[in-house]
MIKOLRO-24328 format. One record per residue: residue in three letters; residue number from 1; x, y, z of N, C-alpha, C in turn. Coordinates in nm, 3 decimals, padded with zeros to 5 digits. Atoms other than C-alpha are relative to their C-alpha. Layout:
<atoms>
  residu  num      n.x      n.y      n.z     ca.x     ca.y     ca.z      c.x      c.y      c.z
     Ala  NUM        X        Y        Z        X        Y        Z        X        Y        Z
...
</atoms>
This chain:
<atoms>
  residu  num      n.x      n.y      n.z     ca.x     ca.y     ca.z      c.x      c.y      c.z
     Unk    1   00.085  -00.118   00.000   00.000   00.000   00.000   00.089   00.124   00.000
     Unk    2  -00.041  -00.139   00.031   00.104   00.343  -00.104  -00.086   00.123   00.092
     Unk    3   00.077  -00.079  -00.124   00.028   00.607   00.156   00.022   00.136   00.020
     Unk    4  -00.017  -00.144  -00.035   00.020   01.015   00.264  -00.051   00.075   00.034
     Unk    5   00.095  -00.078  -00.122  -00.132   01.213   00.515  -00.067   00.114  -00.121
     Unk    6   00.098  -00.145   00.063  -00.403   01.497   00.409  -00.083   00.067   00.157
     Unk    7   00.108  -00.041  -00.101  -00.585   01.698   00.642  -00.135   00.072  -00.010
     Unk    8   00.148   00.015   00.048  -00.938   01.778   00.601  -00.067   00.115   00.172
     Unk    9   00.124  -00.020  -00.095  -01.177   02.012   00.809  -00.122  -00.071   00.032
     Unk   10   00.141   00.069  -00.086  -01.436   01.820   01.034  -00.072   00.039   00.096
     Unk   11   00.072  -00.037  -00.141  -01.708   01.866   01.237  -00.026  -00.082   00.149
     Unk   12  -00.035   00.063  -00.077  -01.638   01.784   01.563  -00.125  -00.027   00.068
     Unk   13   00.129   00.057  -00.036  -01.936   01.572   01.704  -00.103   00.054   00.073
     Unk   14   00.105  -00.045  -00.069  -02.264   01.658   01.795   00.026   00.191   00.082
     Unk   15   00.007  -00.137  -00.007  -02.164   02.052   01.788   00.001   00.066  -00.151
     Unk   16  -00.022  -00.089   00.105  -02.133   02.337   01.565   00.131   00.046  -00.059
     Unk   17  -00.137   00.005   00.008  -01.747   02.367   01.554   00.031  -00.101  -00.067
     Unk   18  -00.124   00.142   00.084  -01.456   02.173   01.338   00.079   00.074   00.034
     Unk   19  -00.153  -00.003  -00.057  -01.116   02.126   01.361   00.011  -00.045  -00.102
     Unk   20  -00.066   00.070   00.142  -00.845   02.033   01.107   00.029  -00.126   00.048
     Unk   21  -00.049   00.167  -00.074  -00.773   01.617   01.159   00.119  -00.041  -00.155
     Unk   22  -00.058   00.086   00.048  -00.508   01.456   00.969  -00.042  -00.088  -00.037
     Unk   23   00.096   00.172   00.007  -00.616   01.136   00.807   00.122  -00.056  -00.116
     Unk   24  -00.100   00.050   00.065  -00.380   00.887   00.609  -00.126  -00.043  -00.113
     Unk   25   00.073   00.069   00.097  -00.526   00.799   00.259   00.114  -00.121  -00.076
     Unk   26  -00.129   00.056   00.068  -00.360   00.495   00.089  -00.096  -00.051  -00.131
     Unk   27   00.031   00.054   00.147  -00.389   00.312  -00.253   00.063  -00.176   00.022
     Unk   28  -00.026   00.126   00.011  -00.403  -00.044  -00.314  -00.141  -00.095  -00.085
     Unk   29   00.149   00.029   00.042  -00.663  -00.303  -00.450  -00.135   00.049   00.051
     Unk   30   00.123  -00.017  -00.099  -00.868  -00.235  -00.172  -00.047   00.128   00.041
     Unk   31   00.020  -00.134   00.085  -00.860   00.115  -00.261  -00.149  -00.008  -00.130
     Unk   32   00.087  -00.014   00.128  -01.015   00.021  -00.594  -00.128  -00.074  -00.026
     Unk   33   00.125   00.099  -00.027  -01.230  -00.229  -00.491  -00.111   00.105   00.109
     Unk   34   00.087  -00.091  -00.040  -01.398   00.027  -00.247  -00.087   00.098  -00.087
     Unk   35   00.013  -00.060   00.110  -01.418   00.241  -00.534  -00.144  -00.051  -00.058
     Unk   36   00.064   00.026   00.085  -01.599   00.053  -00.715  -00.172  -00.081   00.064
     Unk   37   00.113   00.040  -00.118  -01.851  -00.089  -00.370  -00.058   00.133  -00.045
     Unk   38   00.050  -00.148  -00.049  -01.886   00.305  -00.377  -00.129   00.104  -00.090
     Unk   39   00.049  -00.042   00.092  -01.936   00.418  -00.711  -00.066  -00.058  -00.109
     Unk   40   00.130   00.097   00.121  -02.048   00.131  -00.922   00.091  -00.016  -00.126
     Unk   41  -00.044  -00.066   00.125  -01.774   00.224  -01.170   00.138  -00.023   00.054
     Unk   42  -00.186  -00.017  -00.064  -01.379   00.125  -01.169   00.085   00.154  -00.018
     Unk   43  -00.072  -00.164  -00.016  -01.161   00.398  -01.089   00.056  -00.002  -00.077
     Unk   44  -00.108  -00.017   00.121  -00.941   00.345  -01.394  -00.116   00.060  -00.087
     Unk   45   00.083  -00.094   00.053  -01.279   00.438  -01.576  -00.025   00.154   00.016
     Unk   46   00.038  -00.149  -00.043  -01.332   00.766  -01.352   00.119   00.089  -00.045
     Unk   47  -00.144  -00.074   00.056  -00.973   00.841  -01.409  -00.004   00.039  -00.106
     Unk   48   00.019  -00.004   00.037  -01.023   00.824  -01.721  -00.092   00.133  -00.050
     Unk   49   00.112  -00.117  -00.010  -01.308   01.064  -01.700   00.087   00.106   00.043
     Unk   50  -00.044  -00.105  -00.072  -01.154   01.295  -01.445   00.156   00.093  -00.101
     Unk   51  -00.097  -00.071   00.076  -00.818   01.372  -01.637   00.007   00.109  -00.063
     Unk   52   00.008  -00.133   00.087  -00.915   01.559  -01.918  -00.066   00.104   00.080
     Unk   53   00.045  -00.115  -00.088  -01.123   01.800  -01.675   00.109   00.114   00.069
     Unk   54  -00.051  -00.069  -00.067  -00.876   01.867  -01.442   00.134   00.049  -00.088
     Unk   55  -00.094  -00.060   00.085  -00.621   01.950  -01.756  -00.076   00.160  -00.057
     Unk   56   00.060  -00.117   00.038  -00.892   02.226  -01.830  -00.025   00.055   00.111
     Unk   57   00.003  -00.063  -00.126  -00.880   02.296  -01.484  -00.130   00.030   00.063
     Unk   58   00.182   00.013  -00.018  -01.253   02.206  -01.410   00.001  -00.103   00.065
     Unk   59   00.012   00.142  -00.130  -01.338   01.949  -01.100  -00.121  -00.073  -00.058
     Unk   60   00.085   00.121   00.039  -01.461   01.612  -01.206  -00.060  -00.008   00.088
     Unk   61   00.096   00.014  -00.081  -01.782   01.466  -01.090   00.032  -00.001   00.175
     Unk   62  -00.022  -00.002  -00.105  -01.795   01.564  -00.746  -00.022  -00.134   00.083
     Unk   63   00.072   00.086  -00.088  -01.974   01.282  -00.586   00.111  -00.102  -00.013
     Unk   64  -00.094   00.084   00.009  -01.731   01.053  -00.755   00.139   00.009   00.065
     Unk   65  -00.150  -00.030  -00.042  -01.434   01.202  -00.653  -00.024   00.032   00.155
     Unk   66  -00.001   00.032  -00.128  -01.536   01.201  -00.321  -00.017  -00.105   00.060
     Unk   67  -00.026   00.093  -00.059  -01.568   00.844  -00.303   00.122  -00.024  -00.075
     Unk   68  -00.111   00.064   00.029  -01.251   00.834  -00.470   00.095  -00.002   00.178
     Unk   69  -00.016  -00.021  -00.124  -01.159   00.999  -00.121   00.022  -00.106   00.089
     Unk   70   00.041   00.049  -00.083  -01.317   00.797   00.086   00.034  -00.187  -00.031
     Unk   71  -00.073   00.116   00.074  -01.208   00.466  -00.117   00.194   00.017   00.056
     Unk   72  -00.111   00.048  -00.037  -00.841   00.551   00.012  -00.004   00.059   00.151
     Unk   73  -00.011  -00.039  -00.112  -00.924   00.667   00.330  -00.044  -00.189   00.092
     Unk   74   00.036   00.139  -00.031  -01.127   00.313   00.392   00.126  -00.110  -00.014
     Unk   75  -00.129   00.124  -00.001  -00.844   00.085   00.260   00.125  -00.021   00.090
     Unk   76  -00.075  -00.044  -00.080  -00.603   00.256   00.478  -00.030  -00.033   00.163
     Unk   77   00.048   00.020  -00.116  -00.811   00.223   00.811  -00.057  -00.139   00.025
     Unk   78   00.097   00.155  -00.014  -00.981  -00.125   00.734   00.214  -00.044   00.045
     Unk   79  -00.112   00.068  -00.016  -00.603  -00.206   00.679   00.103  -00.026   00.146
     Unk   80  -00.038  -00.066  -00.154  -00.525  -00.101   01.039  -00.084  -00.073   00.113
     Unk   81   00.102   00.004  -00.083  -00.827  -00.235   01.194  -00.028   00.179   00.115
     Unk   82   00.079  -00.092  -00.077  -00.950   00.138   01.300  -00.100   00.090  -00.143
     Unk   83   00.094  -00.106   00.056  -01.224   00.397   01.188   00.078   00.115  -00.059
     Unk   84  -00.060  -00.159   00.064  -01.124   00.705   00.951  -00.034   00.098   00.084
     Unk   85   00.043  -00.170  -00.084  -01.111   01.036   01.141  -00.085   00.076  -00.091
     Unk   86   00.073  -00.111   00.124  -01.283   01.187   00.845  -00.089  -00.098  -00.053
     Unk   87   00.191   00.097   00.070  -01.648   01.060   00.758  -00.064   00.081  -00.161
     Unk   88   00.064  -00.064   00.110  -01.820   01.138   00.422  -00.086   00.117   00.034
     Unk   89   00.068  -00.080  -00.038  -02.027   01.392   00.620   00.135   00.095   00.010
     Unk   90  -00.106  -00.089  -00.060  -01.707   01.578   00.695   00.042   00.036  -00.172
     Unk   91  -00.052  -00.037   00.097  -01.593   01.548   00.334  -00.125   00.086  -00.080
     Unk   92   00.076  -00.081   00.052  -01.930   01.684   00.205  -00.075   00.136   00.031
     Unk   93   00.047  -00.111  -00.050  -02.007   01.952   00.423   00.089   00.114   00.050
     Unk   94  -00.113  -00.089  -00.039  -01.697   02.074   00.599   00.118  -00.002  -00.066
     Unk   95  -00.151  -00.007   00.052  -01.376   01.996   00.370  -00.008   00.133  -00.131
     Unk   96   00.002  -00.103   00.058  -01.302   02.323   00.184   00.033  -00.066  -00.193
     Unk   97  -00.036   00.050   00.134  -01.287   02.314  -00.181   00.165  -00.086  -00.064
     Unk   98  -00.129  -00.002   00.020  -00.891   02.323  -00.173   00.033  -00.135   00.062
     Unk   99  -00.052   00.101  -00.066  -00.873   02.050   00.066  -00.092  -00.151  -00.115
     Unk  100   00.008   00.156   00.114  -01.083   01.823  -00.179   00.081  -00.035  -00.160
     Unk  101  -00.108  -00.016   00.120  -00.872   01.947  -00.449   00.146  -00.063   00.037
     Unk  102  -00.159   00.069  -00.084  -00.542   01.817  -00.256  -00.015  -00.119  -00.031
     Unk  103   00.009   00.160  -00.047  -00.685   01.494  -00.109  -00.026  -00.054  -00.168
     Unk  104   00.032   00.056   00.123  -00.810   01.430  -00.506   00.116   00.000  -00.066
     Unk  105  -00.147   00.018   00.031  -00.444   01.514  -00.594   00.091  -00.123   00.051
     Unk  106  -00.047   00.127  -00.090  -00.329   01.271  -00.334  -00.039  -00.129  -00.102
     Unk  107   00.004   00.165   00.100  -00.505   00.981  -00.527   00.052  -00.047  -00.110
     Unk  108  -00.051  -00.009   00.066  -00.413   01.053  -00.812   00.207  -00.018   00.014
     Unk  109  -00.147   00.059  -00.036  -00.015   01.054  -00.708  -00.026  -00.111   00.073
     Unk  110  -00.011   00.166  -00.106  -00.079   00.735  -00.441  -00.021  -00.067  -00.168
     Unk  111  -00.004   00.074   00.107  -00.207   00.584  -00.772   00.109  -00.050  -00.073
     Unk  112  -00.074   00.055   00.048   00.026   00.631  -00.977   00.130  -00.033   00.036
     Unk  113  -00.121   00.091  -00.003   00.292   00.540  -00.792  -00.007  -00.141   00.072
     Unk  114   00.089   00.163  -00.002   00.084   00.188  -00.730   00.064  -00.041  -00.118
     Unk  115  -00.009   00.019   00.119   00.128   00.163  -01.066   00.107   00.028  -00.069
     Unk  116  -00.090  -00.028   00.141   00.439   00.304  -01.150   00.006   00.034  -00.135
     Unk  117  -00.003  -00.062   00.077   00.325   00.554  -01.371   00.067   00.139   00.015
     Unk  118  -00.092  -00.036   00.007   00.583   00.775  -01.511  -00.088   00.184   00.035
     Unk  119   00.024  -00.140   00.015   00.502   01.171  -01.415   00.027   00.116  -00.103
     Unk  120  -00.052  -00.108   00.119   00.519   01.460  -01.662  -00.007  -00.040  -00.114
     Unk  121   00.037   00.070   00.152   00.555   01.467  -02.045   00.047  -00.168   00.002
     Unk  122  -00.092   00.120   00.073   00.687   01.127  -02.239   00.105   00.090  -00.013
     Unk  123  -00.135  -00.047   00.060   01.030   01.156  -02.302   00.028  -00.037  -00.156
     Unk  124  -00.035   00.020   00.200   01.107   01.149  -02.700   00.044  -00.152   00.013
     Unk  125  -00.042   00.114   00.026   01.143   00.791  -02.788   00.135  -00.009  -00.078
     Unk  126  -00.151  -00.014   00.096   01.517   00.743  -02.908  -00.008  -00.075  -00.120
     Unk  127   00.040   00.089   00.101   01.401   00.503  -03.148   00.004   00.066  -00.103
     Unk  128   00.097  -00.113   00.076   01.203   00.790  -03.310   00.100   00.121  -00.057
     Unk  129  -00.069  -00.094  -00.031   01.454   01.021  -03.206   00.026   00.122  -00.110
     Unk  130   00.026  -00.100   00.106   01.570   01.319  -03.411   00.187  -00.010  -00.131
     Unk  131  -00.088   00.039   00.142   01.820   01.152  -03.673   00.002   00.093  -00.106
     Unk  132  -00.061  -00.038   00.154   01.968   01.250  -03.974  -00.138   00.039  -00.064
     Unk  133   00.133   00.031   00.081   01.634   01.333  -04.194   00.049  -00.004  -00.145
     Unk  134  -00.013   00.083   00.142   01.571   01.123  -04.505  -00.011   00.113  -00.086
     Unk  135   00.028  -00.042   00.165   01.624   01.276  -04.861  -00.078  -00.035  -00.072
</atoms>
């Protein structure tokens, strides 16, 4: 499992007040398998989806991307045997835009480095490279 703290505004129980909590989100099957308990839909699909958005700098389906959230917050705490400090009520009412923009960053990096996918452009294939050009 691939792992990295986020912190999240919550409302602290049965009042009107929050606090900031720390919470570890990780990545793993059981990540994606939540995912998909959550949303109905594999996360390589949403990904899929979500990408091009956030290259136009526009936030993918919310709902989804908050159980993407909550999909590595679960895998992380089941994996532990304890409860997440941060409940879907916390992520839909009290986590600021920025902080779901992070933690949705977070998955995205935990992912891909699950996966060992490479960051940034491609590098020019040398294959391809920029040879001599044909006459």
């Amino acid at each position: 499992m691939i792992k990295e703290n986020v912190t999240f505004t919550c409302r602290i129980d049965d009042t009107d007040k929050t606090e900031q909590r720390t919470a570890t989100m990780g990545y793993c099957y059981a990540t994606e398998i939540a995912f998909k308990d959550l949303a109905g839909q594999d996360i390589a699909d949403f990904m899929t989806e979500a990408l091009p958005l956030i290259q136009e700098n526009k936030m993918p389906d919310i709902k989804k991307t908050i159980y993407t959230i909550l999909s590595c917050l679960i895998a992380y705490y089941q994996s532990i045997g304890e409860e997440p400090p941060v409940k879907d009520t916390d992520l839909m009412n009290e986590a600021t835009p920025l902080e779901i923009g992070t933690a949705f960053g977070t998955v995205l990096k935990l992912r891909g480095e699950f996966y060992h996918i490479p960051t940034g452009e491609p590098a020019e294939n040398p294959a391809k490279g920029r040879g001599k050009a044909k006459n």
